[in-house]
C-alpha positions as CSV (number, residue, x, y, z in Angstrom):
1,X,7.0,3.5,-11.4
2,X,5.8,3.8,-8.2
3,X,2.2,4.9,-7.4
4,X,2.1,9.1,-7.4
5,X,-0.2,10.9,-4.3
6,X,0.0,13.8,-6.3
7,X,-1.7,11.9,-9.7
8,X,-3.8,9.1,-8.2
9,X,-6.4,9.6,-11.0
10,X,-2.9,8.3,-13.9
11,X,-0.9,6.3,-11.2
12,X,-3.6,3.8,-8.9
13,X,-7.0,2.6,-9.0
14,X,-9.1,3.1,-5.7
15,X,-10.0,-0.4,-4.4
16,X,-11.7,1.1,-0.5
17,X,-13.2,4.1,0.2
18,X,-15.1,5.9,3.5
19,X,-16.2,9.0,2.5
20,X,-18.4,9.6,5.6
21,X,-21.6,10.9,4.3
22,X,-23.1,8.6,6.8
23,X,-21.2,6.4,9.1
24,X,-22.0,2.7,8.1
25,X,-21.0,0.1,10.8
26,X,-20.3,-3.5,9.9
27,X,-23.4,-5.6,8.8
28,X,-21.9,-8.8,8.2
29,X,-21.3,-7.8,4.4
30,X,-19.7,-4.5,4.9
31,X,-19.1,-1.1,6.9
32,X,-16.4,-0.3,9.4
33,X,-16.0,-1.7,12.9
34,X,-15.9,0.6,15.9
35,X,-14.2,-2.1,18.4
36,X,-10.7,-3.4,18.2
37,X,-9.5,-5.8,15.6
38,X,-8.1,-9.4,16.0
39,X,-4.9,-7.8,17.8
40,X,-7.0,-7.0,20.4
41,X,-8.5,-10.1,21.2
42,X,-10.0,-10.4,24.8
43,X,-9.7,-6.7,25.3
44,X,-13.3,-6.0,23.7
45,X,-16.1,-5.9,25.3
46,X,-19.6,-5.6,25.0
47,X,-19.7,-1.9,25.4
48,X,-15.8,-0.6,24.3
49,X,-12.5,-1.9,24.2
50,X,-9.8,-1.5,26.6
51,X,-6.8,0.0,25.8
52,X,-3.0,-0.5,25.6
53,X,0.2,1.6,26.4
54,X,-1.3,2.9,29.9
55,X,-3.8,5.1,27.6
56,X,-6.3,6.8,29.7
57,X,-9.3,6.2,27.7
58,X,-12.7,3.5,26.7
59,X,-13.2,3.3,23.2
60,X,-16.9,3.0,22.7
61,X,-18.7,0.3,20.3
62,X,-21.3,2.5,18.4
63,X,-23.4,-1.0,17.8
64,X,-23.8,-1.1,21.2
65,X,-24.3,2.5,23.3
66,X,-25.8,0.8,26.4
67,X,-24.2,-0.4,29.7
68,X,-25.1,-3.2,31.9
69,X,-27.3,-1.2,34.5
70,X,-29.0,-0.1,30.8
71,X,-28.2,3.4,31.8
72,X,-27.0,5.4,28.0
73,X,-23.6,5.6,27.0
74,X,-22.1,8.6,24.9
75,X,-21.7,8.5,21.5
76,X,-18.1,9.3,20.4
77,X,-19.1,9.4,17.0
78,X,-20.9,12.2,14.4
79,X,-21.4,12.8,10.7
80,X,-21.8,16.1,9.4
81,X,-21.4,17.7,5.9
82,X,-19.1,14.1,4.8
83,X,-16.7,14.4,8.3
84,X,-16.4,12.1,10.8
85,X,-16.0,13.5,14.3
86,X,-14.4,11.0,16.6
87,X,-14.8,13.1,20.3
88,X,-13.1,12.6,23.2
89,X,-14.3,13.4,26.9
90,X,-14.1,12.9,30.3
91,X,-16.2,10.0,31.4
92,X,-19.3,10.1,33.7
93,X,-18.4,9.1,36.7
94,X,-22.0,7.3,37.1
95,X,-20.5,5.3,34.2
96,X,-17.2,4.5,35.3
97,X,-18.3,0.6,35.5
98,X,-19.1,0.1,32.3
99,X,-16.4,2.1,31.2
100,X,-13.7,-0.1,32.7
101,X,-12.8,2.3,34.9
102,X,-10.8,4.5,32.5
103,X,-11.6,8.2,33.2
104,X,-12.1,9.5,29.6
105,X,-13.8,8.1,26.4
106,X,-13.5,8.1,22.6
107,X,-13.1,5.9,19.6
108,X,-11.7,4.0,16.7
109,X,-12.8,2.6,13.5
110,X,-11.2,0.3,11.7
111,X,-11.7,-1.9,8.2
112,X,-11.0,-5.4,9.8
113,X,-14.1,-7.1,8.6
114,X,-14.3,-4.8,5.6
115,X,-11.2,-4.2,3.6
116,X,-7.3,-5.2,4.1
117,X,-4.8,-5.1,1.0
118,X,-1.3,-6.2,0.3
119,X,0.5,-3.1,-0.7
120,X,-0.5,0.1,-2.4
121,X,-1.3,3.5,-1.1
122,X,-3.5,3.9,1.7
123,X,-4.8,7.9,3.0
124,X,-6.8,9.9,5.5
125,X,-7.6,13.5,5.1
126,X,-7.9,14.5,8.9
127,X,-8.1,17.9,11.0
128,X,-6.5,16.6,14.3
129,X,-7.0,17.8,18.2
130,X,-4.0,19.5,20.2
131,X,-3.6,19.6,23.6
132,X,-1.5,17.8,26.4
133,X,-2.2,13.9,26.1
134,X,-3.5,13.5,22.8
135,X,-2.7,11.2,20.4
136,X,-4.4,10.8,16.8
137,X,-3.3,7.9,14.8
138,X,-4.2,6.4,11.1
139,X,-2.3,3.3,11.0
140,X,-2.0,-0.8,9.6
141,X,-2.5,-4.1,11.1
142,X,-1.8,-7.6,9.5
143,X,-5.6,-9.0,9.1
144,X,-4.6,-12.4,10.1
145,X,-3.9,-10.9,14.3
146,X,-0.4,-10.9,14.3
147,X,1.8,-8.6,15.5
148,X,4.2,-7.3,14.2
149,X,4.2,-5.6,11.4
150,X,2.3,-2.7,11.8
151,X,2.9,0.5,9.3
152,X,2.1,3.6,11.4
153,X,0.7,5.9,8.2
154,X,1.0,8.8,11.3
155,X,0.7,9.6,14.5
156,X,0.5,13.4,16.3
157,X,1.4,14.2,20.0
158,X,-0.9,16.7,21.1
159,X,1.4,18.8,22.9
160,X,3.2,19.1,19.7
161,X,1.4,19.4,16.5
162,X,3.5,20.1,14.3
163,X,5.9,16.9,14.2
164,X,4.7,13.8,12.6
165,X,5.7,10.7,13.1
166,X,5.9,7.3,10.6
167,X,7.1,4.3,11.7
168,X,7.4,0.6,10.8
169,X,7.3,-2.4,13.4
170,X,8.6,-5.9,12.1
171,X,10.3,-8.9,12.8
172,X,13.3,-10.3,11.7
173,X,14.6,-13.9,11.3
174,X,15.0,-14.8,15.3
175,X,13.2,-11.8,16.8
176,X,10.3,-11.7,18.8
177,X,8.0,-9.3,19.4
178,X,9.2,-7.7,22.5
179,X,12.6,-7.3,20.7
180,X,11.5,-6.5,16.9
181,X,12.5,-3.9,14.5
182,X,11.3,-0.5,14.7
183,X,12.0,1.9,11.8
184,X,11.1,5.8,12.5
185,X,10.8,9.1,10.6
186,X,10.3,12.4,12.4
187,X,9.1,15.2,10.2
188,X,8.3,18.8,11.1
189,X,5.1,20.0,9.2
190,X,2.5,22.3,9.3
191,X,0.2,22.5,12.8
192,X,-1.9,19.4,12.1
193,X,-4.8,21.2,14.2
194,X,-4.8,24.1,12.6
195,X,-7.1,22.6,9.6
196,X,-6.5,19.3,7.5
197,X,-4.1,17.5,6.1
198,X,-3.2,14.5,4.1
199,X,-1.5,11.3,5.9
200,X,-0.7,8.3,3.2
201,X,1.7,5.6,2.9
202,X,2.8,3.9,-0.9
203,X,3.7,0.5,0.6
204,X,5.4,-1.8,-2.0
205,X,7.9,-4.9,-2.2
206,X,10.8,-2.9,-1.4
207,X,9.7,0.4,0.0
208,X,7.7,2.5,2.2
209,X,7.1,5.7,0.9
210,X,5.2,8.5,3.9
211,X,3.8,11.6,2.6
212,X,2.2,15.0,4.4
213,X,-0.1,16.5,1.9
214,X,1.6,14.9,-1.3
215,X,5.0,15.6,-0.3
216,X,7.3,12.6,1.0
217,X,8.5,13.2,4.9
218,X,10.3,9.7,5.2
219,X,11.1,6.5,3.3
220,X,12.7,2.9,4.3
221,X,13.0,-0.6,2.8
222,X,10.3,-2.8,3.2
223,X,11.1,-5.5,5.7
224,X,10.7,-9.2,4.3
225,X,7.9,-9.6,6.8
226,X,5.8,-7.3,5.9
227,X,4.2,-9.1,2.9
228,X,0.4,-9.7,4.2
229,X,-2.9,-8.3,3.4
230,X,-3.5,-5.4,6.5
231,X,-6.5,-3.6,7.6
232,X,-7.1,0.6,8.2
233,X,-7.4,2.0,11.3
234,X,-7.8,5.4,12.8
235,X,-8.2,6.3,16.1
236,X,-8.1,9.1,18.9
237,X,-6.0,8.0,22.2
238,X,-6.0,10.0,25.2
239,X,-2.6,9.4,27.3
240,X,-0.2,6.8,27.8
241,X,3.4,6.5,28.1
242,X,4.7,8.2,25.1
243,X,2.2,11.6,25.0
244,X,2.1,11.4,28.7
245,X,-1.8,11.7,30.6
246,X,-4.0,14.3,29.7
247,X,-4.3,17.2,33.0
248,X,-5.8,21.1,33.7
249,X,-4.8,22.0,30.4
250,X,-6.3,19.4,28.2
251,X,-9.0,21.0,25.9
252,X,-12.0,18.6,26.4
253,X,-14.2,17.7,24.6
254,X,-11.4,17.1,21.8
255,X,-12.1,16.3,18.2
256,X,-10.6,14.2,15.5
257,X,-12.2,15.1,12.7
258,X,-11.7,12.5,9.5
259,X,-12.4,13.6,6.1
260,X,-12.1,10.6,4.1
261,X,-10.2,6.9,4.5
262,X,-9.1,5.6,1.1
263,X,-6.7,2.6,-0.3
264,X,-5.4,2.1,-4.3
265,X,-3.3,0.3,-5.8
266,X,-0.9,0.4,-8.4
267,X,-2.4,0.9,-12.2
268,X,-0.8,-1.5,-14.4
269,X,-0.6,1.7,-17.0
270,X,1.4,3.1,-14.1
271,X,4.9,1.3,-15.8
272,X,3.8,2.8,-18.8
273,X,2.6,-0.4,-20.1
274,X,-0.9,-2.0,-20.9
275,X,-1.2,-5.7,-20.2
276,X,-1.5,-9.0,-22.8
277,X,-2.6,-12.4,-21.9
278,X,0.4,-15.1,-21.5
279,X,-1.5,-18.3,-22.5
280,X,-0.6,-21.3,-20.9
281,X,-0.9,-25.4,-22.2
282,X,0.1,-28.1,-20.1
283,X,0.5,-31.8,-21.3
284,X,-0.2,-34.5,-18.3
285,X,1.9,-37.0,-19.6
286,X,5.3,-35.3,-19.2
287,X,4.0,-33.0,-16.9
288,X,5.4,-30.1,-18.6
289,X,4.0,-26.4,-18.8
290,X,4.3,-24.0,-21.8
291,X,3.6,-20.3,-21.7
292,X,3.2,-18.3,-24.4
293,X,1.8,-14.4,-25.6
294,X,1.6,-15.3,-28.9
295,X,-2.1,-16.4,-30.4
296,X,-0.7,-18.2,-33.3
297,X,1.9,-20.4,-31.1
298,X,-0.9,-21.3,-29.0
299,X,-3.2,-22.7,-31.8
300,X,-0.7,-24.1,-33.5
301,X,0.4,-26.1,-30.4
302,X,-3.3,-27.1,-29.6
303,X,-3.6,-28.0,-33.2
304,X,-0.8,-29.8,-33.9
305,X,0.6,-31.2,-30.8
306,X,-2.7,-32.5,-28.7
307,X,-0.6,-33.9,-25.9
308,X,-1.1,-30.0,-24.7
309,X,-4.2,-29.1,-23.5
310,X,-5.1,-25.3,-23.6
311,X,-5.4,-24.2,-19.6
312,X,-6.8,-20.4,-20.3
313,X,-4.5,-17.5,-19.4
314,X,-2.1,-18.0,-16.6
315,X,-0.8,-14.8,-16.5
316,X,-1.0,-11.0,-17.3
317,X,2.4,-9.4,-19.0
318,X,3.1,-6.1,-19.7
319,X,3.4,-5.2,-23.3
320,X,7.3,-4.5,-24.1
321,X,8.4,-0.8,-23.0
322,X,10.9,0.5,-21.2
323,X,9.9,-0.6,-18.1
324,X,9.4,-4.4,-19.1
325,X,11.9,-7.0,-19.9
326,X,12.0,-9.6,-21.7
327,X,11.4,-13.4,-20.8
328,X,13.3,-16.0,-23.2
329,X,11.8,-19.1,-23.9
330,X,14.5,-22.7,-24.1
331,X,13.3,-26.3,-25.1
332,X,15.6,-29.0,-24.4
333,X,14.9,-31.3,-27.2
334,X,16.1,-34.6,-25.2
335,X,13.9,-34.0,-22.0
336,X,11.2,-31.8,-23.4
337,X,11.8,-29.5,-20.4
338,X,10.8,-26.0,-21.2
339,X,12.9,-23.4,-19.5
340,X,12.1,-19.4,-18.7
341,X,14.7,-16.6,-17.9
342,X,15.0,-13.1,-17.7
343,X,18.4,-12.5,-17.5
344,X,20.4,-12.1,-20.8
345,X,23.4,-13.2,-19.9
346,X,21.8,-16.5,-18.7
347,X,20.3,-16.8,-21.9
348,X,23.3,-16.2,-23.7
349,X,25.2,-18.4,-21.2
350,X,23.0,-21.0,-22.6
351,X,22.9,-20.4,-26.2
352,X,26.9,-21.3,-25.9
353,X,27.1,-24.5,-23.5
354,X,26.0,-27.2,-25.5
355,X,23.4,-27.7,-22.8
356,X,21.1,-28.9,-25.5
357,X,18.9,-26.3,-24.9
358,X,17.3,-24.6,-27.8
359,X,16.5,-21.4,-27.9
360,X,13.3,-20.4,-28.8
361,X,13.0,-16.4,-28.8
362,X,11.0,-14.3,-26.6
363,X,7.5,-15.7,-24.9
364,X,6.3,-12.5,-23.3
365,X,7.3,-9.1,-21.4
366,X,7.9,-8.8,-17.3
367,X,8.2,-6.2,-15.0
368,X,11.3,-5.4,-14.7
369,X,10.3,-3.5,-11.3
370,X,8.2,-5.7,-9.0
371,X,5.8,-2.7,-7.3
372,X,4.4,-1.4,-10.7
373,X,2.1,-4.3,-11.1
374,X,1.4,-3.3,-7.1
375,X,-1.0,-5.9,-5.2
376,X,-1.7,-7.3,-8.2
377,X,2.0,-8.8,-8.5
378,X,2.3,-12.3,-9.6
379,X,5.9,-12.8,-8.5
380,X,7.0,-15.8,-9.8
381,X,9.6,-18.5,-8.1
382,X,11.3,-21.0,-10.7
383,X,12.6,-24.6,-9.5
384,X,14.7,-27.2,-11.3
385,X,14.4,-31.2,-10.6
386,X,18.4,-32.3,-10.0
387,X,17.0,-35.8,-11.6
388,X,14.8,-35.1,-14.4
389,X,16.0,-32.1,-15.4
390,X,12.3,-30.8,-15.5
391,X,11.8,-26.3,-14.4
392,X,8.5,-25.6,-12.5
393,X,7.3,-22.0,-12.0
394,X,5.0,-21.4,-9.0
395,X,3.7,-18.3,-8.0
396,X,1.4,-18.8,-4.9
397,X,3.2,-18.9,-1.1
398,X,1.3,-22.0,-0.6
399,X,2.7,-23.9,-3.9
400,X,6.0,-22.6,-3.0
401,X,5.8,-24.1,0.2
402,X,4.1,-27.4,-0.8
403,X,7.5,-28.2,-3.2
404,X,9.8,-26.7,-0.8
405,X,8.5,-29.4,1.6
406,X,9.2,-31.9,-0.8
407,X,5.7,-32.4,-1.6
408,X,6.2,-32.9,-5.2
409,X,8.6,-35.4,-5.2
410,X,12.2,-35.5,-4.3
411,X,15.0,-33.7,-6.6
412,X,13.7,-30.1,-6.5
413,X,15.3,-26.9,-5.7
414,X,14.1,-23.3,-5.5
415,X,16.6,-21.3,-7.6
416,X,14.9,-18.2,-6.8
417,X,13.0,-15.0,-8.1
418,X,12.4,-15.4,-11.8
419,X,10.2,-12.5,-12.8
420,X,7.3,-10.7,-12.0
421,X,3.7,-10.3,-14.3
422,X,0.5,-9.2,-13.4
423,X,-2.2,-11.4,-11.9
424,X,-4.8,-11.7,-14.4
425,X,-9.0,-11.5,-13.6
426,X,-11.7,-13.6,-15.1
427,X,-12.6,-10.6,-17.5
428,X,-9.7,-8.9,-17.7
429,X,-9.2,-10.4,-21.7
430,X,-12.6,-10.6,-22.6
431,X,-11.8,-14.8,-22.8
């Protein structure tokens, strides 16, 4: 079950958090930056960062408010009563050279030092300017620089506040980023500057989900590129090619004000399951891997078989309900391969074909949807060796990728998705 906006207390655990009782800027440890993220590269400088799209305006570094002739630059920023004000103004012409020439100035904060997640629901409470050449944003980038994707939560036109627009940028196999893959939702909502309003995203495996003030304005499938942890960002624009410039009818100063920035993720609970530990034993001399829920299997195999040692828990399950599956457990007497599926009519298909594999009943529960564990999905990718016979379960990209390259030894294929658990945490089982 997907993560609810309107029940975040039952549905997603709160992993980030600006609440804007004072603005802390990044430290080296934590708080928000105020100049542009890895995307932006070479465009920031020592007193703003310049921006794209023909935009009209300097956004200011609030860690460093001085220009190079040492004259004082304006502070776009304010906290009062728990809102952030980001203000944007025409710039002083005395300033213009520090300014890069641009004939207005605001700002942006973004988490790129201090927070990015892979999926879950991200949100800003905002109250945003109208006017002719505005443009308010809360949006995502991928923390590693790349662009695409971006997830645009929302951004407002000022000459029109009451339409919202959501979008998705990505790329598919063979695109590039000049060509890639825009998806778009256009809602019609309440006046955005007429007082504030809730902007979120639930970003999962195989959905977007973009919601006004609780209520869903657009959905679309998640594209397969848009699997890495991203970073918050909200900023005020001022022109550019889509709003248009600002002119006589601009109200200036403007104001963005910014209630809150917050990201979840999914509760396990969420599925309407609680979580027990899948031990795992592993016995060097084959190299084969067992995985089991089951206490007594596990000291009875440490007991009584001691070519498996006992490796801790290697993975989270969901206890069985009705939004778990079950994950049947083979041996194959002759190899001593151990084999894992989800699927009953693979199971049965083995039961029936003389395979000699042996069926050994149920190891443990799955998710039978992959977003309820959210970013703490363990999705896990099953091969089979063509020579020995041997299955190996791997759930990291870069393990994937090591066998894939043929790392591991000739004879493997990736058959696929297998199932999906929870990642499990040091303490999660008191172990």
């Amino acid at each position: 079950m997907p993560i609810d906006p309107k029940n975040l207390a039952q549905t997603a655990t709160l992993t980030y958090s600006a609440e804007f009782d004072t603005l802390q800027l990044w430290n080296g440890t934590s708080g928000l930056d105020t100049a542009g993220g890895p995307q932006w590269g070479s465009y920031v400088t020592a007193t703003g960062t310049r921006p794209f799209n023909q935009e009209q305006e300097w956004y200011l570094r609030a860690d460093h408010l001085v220009g190079g002739s040492g004259a004082a630059l304006p502070n776009p920023f304010g906290v009062h009563d728990g809102i952030l004000t980001i203000t944007a103004a025409p710039s002083d012409p005395a300033l213009l050279p520090d300014l890069g020439g641009q004939p207005y100035t605001s700002g942006m904060i973004n988490t790129s030092h201090s927070f990015s997640q892979t999926y879950g629901y991200f949100e800003m409470r905002a109250e945003l300017p109208a006017g002719q050449g505005m443009w308010p944003a809360f949006w995502l980038l991928a923390k590693d620089g790349s662009w695409p994707p971006e997830i645009d939560v929302m951004e407002m036109l000022g000459h029109d506040p009451d339409t919202l627009y959501t979008s998705v940028h990505s790329l598919a196999p063979g695109q590039t980023a000049g060509d890639h893959t825009l998806s778009q939702g256009t809602a019609h909502v309440a006046d955005m500057s007429g007082g504030f309003h809730t902007y979120g995203v639930d970003w999962g495996p195989d959905s977007l989900a973009f919601y006004f003030d609780g209520q869903e304005v657009y959905r679309t499938p998640t594209p397969a590129s848009l699997d890495k942890p991203m970073y918050m960002i909200a900023n005020l624009a001022v022109g550019g090619t889509w709003p248009g410039d600002a002119d006589a009818t601009t109200p200036f100063p403007a104001h963005m004000n910014v209630d809150y920035l917050r990201a979840y993720q999914a509760n396990p609970s969420s599925a309407g399951a609680s979580l027990e530990p899948v031990f795992h034993l592993y016995d060097a001399s084959t190299g084969q891997h067992i995985y089991t829920a089951s206490t007594a299997e596990r000291d009875t195999l440490t007991g009584s078989q001691t070519a498996y040692a006992y490796q801790g828990v290697g993975w989270a399950a969901p206890t069985d309900t009705a939004g778990t599956a079950d994950v049947f457990h083979f041996t194959n007497a002759a190899t001593g391969d151990h084999f894992y599926t989800a699927s009953a009519a693979e199971r049965d298909g083995l039961i029936g074909s003389g395979s000699g594999y042996r069926y050994d009943g149920v190891a443990f529960e799955a998710y039978t949807d992959p977003s309820a564990p959210g970013s703490a999905a363990m999705n896990i990718e099953r091969f089979v060796n063509t020579e020995s016979g041997r299955h190996y379960y791997a759930s990291s990209a870069a393990e994937i990728t090591y066998i894939e390259q043929g790392h591991a030894g000739t004879g493997w294929i990736d058959e696929g998705h297998a199932f999906t658990l929870h990642a499990p945490t040091q303490s999660m089982f008191g172990l």
